[in-house]
C-alpha positions as CSV (number, residue, x, y, z in Angstrom):
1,X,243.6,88.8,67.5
2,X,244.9,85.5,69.2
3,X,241.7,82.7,70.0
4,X,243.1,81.8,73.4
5,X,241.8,78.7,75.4
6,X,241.8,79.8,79.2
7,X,242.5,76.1,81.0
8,X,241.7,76.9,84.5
9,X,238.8,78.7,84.3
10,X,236.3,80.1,86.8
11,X,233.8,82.2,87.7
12,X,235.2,83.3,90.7
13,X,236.2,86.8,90.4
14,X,239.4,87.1,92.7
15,X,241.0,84.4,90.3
16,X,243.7,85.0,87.7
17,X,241.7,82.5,85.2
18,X,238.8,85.1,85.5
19,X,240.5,88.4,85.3
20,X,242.6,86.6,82.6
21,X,239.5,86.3,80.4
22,X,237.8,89.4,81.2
23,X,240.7,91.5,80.0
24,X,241.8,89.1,77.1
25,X,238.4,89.6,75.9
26,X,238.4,93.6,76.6
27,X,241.5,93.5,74.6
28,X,239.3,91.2,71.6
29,X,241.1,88.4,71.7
30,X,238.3,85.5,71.5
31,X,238.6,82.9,74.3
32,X,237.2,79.5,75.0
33,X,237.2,78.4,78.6
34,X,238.0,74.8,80.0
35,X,237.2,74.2,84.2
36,X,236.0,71.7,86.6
37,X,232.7,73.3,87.2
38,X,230.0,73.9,84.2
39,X,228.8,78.1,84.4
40,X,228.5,81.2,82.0
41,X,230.8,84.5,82.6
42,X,231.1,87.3,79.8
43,X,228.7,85.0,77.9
44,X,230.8,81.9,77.4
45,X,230.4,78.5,78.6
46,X,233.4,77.2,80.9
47,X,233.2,74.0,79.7
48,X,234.7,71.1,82.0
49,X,235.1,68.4,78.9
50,X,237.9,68.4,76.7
51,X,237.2,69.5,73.4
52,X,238.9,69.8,70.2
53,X,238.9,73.4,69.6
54,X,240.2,74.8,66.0
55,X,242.6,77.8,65.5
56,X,244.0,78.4,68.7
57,X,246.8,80.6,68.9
58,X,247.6,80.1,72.5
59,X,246.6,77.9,75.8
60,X,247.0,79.6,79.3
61,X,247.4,77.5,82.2
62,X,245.8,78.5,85.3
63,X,246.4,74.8,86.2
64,X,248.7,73.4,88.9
65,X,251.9,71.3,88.5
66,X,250.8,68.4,90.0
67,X,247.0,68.8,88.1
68,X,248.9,69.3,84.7
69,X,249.6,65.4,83.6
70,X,245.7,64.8,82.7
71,X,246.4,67.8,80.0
72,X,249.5,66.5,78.6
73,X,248.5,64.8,75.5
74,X,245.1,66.9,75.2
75,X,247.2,70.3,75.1
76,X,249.5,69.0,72.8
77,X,246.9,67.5,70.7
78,X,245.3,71.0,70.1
79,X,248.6,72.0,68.6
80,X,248.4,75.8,69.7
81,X,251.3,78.4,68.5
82,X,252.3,78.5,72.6
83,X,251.3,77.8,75.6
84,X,251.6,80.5,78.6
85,X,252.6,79.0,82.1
86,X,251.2,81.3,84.5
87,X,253.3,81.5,88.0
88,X,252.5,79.0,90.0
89,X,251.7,76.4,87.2
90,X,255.6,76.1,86.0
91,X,256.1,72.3,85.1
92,X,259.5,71.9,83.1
93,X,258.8,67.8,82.4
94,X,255.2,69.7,80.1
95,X,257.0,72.6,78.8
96,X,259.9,69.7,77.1
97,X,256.8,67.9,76.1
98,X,255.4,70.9,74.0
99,X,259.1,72.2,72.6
100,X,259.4,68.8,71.3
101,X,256.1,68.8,69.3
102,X,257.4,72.2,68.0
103,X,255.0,74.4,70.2
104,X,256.1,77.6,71.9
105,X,256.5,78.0,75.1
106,X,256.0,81.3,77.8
107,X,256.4,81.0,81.6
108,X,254.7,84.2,82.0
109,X,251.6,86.1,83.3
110,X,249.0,86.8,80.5
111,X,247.5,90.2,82.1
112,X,251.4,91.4,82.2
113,X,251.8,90.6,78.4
114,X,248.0,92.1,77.9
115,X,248.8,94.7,80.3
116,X,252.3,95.7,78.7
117,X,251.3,95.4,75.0
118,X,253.2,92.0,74.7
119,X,250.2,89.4,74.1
């Protein structure tokens, strides 16, 4: 299973970042949850510091173009296998940014790859 850091997240139900993390996790893929507001869903902290977080496999943003340049260095200082650009949060100047530190990158929707077998 892929430990996947859901950047974005919130305890909102109508958003992506929480359906994203509700069906990663009924697919069990172990998540870790980064937002702007501190609360508990499916029994994990969304935490709204950046932390160092070991063995991820992926990142998905669920985080804005123009809110993306505060996660620059922090994302690709985690040194995840890939990074998922949800639509809506498409940012070529961040995708060259990861490619050249050798991190994959997927403009793509993570409950279509969960959804179709492709995560």
């Amino acid at each position: 299973m892929k430990k996947t850091l859901v950047i974005g997240a919130s305890n909102n139900p109508d958003r992506y970042s929480y359906k994203a993390a509700e069906k990663l996790l009924k697919y069990g893929h172990e998540i870790e949850l980064l937002g702007l507001r501190p609360d508990v869903i499916f029994d994990r902290t969304i935490d709204t510091q950046k932390k160092q977080y070991a063995d991820l496999d992926t990142v998905t943003l669920y985080v804005g173009p123009k809110n993306q340049p505060d996660y620059y260095e922090y994302v690709a200082g985690l040194n995840p296998k890939r990074v998922i650009f949800n639509p809506g949060t498409e940012n070529r100047e961040f995708e060259e940014l990861l490619r050249s530190r050798g991190i994959e990158v997927e403009e793509a929707c993570t409950l279509v790859l969960l959804g179709t077998g492709q995560y």
